[in-house]
C-alpha positions as CSV (number, residue, x, y, z in Angstrom):
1,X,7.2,0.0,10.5
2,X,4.3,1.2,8.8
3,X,3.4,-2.1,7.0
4,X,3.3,-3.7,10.4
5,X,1.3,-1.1,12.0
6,X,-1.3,-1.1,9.2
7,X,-1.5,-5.0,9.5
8,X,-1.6,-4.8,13.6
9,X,-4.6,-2.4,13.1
10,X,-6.5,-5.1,10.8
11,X,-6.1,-8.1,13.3
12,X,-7.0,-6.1,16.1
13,X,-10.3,-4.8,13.8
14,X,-11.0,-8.7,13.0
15,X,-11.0,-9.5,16.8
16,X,-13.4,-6.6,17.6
17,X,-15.9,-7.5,15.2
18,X,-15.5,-10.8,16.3
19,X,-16.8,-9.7,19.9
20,X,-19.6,-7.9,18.0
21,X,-17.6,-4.2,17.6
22,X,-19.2,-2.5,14.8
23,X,-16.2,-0.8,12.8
24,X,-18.1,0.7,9.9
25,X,-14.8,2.5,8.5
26,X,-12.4,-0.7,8.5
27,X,-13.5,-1.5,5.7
28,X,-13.1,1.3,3.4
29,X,-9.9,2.2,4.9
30,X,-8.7,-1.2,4.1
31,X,-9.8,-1.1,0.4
32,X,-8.2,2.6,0.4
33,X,-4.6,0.7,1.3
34,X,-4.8,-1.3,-1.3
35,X,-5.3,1.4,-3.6
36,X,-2.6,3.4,-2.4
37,X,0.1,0.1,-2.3
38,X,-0.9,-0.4,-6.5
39,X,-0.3,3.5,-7.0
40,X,2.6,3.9,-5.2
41,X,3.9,0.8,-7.0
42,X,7.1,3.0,-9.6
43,X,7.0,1.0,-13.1
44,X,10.6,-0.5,-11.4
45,X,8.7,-2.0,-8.7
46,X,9.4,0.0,-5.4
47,X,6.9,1.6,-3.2
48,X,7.1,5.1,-2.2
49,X,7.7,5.6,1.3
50,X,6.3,8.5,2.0
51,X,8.5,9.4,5.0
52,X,11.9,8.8,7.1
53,X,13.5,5.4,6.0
54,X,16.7,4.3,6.2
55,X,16.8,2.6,3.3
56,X,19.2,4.7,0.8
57,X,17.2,3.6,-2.3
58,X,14.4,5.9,-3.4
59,X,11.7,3.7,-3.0
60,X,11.4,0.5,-1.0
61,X,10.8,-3.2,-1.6
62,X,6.8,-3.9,-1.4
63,X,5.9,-5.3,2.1
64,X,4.2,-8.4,2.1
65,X,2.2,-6.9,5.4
66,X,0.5,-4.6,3.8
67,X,-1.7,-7.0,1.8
68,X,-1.7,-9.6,4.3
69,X,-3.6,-6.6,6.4
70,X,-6.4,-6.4,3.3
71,X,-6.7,-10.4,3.5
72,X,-6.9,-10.2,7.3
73,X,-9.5,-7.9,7.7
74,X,-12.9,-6.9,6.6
75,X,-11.9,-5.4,2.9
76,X,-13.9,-5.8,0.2
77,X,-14.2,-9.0,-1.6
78,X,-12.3,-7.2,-4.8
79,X,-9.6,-5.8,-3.0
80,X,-8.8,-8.9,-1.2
81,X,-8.6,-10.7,-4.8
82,X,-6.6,-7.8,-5.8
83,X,-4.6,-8.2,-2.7
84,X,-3.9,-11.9,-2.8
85,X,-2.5,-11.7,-6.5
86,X,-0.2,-8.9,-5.4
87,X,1.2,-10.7,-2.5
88,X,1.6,-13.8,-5.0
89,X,4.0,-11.7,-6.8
90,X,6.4,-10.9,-3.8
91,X,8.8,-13.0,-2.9
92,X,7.5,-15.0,0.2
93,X,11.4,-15.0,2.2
94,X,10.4,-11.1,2.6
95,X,7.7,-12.5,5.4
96,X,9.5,-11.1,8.4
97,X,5.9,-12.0,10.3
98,X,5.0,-15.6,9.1
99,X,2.0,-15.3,11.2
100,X,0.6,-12.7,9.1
101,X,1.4,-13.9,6.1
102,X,-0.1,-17.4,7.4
103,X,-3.6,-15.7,8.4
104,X,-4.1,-14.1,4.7
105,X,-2.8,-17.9,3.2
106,X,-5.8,-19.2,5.8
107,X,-8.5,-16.6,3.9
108,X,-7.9,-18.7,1.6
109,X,-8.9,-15.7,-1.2
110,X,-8.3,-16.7,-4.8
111,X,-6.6,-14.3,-6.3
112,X,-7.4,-11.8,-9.3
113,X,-5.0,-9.5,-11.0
114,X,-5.5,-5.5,-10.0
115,X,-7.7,-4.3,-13.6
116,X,-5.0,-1.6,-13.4
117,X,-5.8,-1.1,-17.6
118,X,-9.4,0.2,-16.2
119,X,-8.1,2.3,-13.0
120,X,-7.7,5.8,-13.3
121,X,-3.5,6.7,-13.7
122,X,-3.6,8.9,-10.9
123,X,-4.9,8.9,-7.0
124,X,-4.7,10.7,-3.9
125,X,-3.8,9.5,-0.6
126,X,-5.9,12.7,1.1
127,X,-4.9,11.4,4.6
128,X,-0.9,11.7,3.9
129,X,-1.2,14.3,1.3
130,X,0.3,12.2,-1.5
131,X,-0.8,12.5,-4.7
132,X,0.2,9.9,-7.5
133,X,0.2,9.8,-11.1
134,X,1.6,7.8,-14.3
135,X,1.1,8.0,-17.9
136,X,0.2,4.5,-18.3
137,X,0.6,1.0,-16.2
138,X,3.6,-0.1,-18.4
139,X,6.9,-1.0,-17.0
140,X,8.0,2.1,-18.9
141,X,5.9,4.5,-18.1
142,X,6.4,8.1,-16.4
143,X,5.6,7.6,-12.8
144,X,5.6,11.0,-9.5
145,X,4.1,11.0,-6.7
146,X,4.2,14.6,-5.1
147,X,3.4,15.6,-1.6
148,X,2.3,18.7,0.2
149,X,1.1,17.6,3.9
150,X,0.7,19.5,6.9
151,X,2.4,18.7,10.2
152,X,0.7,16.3,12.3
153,X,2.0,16.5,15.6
154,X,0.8,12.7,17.1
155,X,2.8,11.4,14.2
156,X,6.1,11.1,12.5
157,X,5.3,13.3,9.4
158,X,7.3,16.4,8.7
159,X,6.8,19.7,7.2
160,X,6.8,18.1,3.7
161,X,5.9,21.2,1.2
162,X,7.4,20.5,-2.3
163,X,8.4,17.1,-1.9
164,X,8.5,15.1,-4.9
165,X,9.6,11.6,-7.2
166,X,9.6,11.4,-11.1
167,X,10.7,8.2,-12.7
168,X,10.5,7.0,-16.1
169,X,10.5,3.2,-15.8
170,X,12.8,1.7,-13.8
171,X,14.7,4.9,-13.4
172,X,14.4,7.1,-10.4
173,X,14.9,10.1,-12.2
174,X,14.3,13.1,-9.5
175,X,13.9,12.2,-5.9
């Protein structure tokens, strides 16, 4: 339910600054879940969940809710290019929300592909205590995200010391 959460939190955002709120960290922390949806990306396409699913694959399908969030709200003007390119390549039956994914069509963003080629091949997600890293942005490259997170007690996160993924391409190697 994360995606949802994360796309609640940027409509209710947009209607407080609407009423004149001033939400200096909305912004940031919108471009930062962009970021962390391209890095968590495996070269096979699944996100890493970071935490209980019950999904029995290692990583999950790419929700459409968490870029509809960055189109929503008061991102940047790259990450919502970057955003609107990456929800163009999900399939749009996935839209469990249509009202989401009708307020990031009405931003009405044209979209720009992430310049992964010029990111850095590894980022961490300080707030969960994921760390990411690849060898490259190819569909074949070595992909592991690695956690180490303290407990927090307001949330569903566990004790997660060790925790890690490797995959090489489309293969989920170690989870």
């Amino acid at each position: 339910y994360a995606p949802l959460s994360v796309v609640e939190y940027a409509a209710a955002a947009r209607a407080m600054a609407a009423q004149g709120v001033a939400l200096a960290r909305v912004r940031p922390w919108l471009d930062d879940v962009l970021r962390r949806h391209v890095h968590a990306l495996s070269p096979g396409g699944g996100v890493f969940a970071g935490g209980d699913t019950q999904a029995e694959s290692a990583n999950l399908a790419p929700n459409p809710n968490t870029l509809a969030a960055v189109l929503i709200g008061d991102a940047s003007r790259d990450s919502k290019a970057w955003a609107a390119a990456e929800l163009a390549r999900l399939p749009h039956e996935k839209l469990d929300f249509p009202l989401w994914g009708a307020l990031a069509e009405a931003a009405g963003v044209a979209p720009v592909a992430v310049p992964r080629a010029s990111w850095p091949t590894s980022y961490f997600a300080r707030g969960v205590g994921s760390y990411f890293a690849r060898t490259d942005w190819s569909k074949d490259a070595i992909w592991t995200v690695s956690r180490c997170s303290k407990t927090i007690d307001v949330d569903h996160s566990h004790p997660d010391a060790g925790n890690f993924v490797l995959s090489r391409g489309a293969d989920d190697v170690i989870v």
